[in-house]
NULO-876011 format. One line per 2 residues: number of its first residue (from 1); for each residue x, z, y of C-alpha. Coordinates in Angstrom, 3 decimals. Layout:
NUM	X,Z,Y  ...
end
This chain:
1	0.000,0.000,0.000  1.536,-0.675,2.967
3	0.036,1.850,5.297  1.660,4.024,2.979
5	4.910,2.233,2.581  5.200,2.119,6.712
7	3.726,5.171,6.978  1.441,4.345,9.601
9	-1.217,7.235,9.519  0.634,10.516,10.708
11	-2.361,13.388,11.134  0.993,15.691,11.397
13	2.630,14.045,14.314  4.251,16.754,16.621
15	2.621,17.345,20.084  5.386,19.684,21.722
17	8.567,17.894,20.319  7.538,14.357,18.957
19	10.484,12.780,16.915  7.829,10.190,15.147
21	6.275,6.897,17.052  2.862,7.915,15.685
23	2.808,10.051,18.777  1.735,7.698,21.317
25	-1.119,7.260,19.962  -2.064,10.583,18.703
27	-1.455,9.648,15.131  -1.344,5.966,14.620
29	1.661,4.397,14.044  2.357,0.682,15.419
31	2.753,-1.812,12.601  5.255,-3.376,14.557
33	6.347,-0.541,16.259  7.691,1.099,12.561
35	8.923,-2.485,12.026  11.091,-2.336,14.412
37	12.117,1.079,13.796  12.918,0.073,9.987
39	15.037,-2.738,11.327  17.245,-0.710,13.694
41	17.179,2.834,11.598  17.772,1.160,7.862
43	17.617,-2.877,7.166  18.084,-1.999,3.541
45	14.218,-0.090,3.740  13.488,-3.229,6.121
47	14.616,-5.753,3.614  12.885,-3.793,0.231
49	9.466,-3.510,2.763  9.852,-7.226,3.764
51	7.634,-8.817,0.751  5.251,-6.354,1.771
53	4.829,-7.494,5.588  3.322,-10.626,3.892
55	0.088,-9.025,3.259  -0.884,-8.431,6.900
57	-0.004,-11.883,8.134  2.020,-15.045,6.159
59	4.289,-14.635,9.284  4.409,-11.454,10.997
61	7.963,-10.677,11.690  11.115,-12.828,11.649
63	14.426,-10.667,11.997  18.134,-12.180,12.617
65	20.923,-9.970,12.565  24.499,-10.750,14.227
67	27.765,-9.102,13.813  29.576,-8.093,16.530
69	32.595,-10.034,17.577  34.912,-7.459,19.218
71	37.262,-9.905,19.869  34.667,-11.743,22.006
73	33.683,-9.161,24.143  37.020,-7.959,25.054
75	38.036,-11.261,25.878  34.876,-12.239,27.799
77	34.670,-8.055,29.762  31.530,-7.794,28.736
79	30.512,-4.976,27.824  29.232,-4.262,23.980
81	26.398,-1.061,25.189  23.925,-0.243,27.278
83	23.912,1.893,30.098  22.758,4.933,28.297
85	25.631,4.286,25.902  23.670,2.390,23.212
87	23.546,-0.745,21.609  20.976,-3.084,22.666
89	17.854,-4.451,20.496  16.231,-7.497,21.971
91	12.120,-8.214,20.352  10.494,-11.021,20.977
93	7.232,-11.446,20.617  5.617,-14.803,20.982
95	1.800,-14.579,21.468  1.666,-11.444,22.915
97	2.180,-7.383,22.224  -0.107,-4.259,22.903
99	0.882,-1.540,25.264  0.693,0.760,22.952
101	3.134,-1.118,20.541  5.069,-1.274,24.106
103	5.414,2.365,24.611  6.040,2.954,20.508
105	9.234,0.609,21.426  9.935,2.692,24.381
107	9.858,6.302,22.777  11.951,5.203,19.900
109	14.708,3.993,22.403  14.231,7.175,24.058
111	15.316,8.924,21.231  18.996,10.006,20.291
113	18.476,9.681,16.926  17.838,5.878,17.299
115	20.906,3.454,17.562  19.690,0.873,19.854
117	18.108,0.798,23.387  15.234,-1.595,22.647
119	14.673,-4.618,25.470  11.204,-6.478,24.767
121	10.725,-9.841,24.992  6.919,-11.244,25.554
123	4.519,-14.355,26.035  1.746,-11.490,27.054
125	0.941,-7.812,27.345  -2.910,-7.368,25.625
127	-5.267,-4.951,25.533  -8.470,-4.452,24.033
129	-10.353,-5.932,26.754  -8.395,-8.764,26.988
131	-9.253,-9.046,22.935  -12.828,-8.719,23.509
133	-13.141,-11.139,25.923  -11.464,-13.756,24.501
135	-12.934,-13.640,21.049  -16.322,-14.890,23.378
end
């Protein structure tokens, strides 16, 4: 089941000192949201979970990883983190996102635990509205 697998329903999700994404919306976890957390936390989980993504949509998530070239960046200057001392996780979503898959992306950069400070990419920002009224 993959509500299970992702672990997408959290009825435990901490109110004073949230470490889980399922807090921005009281419970719920983001679909993408965990996707994206599986990706930047463990691709091995990502990769088994993968097949499973398939249910929900024949193509939900496409995910390209590249090695770092440290020879690259110290011949170029640039510099390899972000601001806040973190690598840097660009999403893309093409057809539009949710705010509150938005704001599941920005409390797991937020956290120290997580490896990557998470930039997102979009064609549109929905809501439920927005849903509604184009479904008309």
């Amino acid at each position: 089941n993959v509500v299970r697998r992702l672990r997408l329903i959290r009825p435990d999700v901490e109110d004073i000192n949230p470490t889980d994404i399922a807090y921005v919306s009281s419970g719920y976890a983001p679909v993408l949201g965990r996707v994206v957390e599986l990706v930047g936390r463990d691709w091995e989980a990502y990769s088994a979970i993968n097949a499973d993504l398939s249910v929900l949509t024949k193509s939900l998530v496409g995910v390209t990883r590249w090695k770092e070239d440290k020879r690259a960046s110290k011949k170029n200057g640039r510099a390899e983190k972000s601001s806040i001392g973190k690598k840097i996780m660009i999403v893309y979503f093409i057809g539009g996102v949710s705010y509150m898959e938005i704001a599941s992306m920005r409390f797991l950069s937020e956290q120290e635990s997580f490896p990557y400070e998470i930039i997102c990419v979009t064609t549109e920002i929905t809501n439920g509205n927005y849903m509604m009224q184009n479904m008309r």
